[in-house]
PLY file of the C-alpha trace (Angstrom):
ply
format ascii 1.0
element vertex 74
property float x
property float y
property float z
element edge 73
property int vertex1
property int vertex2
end_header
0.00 0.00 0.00
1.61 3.26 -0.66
2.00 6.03 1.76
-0.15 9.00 1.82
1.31 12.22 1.97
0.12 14.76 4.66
-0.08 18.29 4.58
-1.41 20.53 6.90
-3.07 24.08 6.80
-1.84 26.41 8.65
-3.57 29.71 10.57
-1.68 33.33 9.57
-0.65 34.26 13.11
-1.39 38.12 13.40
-0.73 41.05 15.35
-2.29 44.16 15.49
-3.45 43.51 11.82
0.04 42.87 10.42
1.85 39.21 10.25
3.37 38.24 13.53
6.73 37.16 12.01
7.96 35.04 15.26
4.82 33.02 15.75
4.77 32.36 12.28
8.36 30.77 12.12
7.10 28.91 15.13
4.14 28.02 13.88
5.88 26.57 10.43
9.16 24.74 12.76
6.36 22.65 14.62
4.47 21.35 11.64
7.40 20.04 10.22
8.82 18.63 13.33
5.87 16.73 13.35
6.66 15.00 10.29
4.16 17.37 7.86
5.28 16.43 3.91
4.08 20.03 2.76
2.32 23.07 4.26
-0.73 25.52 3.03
-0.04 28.84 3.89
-2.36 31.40 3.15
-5.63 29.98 2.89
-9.07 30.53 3.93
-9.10 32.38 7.52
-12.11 34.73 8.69
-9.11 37.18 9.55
-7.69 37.35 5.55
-10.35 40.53 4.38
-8.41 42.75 7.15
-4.74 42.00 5.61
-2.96 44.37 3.30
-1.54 43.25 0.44
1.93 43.98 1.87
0.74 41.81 5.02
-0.27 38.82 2.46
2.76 39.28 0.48
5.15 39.49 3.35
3.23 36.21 4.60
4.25 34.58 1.19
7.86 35.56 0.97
8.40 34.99 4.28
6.57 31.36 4.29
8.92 30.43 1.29
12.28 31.42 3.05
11.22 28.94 6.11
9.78 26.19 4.32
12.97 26.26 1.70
14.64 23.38 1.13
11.94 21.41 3.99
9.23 20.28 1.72
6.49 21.48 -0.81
4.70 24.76 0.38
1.22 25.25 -1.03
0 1
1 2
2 3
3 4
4 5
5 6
6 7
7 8
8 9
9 10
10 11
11 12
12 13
13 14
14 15
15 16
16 17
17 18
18 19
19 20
20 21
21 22
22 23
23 24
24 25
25 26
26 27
27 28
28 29
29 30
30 31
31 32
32 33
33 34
34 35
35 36
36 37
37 38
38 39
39 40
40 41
41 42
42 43
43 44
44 45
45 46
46 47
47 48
48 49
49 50
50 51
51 52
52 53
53 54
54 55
55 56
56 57
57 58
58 59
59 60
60 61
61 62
62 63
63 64
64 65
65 66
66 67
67 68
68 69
69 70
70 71
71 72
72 73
């Protein structure tokens, strides 16, 4: 039987509005300490209407640089 792959979805951690850079690292290190194959960043979150599009941007970039080299990030 072949193995399934497993990604999770993660929340945007936020602060005052604007991406909480820290938590998000954090956030990232534990799902793939957990033995994740691939993250979602960025999806659907009651919170997303209130982020600029530097915050979601910055949130992208930012979710790259961690996840490089770690697995796929979706």
């Amino acid at each position: 039987m072949a193995r399934a792959n497993i990604y999770s979805a993660i929340g945007t951690p936020l602060a005052d509005n604007s991406l909480h850079v820290d938590g998000l690292a954090a956030h990232l290190d534990d799902q793939w300490d957990a033995g994740m194959d691939g993250v979602l960043v960025a999806g659907t979150m009651g919170a997303m209407p209130l982020l600029t599009d530097d915050t979601y941007e910055h949130l992208l970039r930012l979710s790259a640089d961690l996840c490089r080299g770690r697995g796929p990030l979706l």
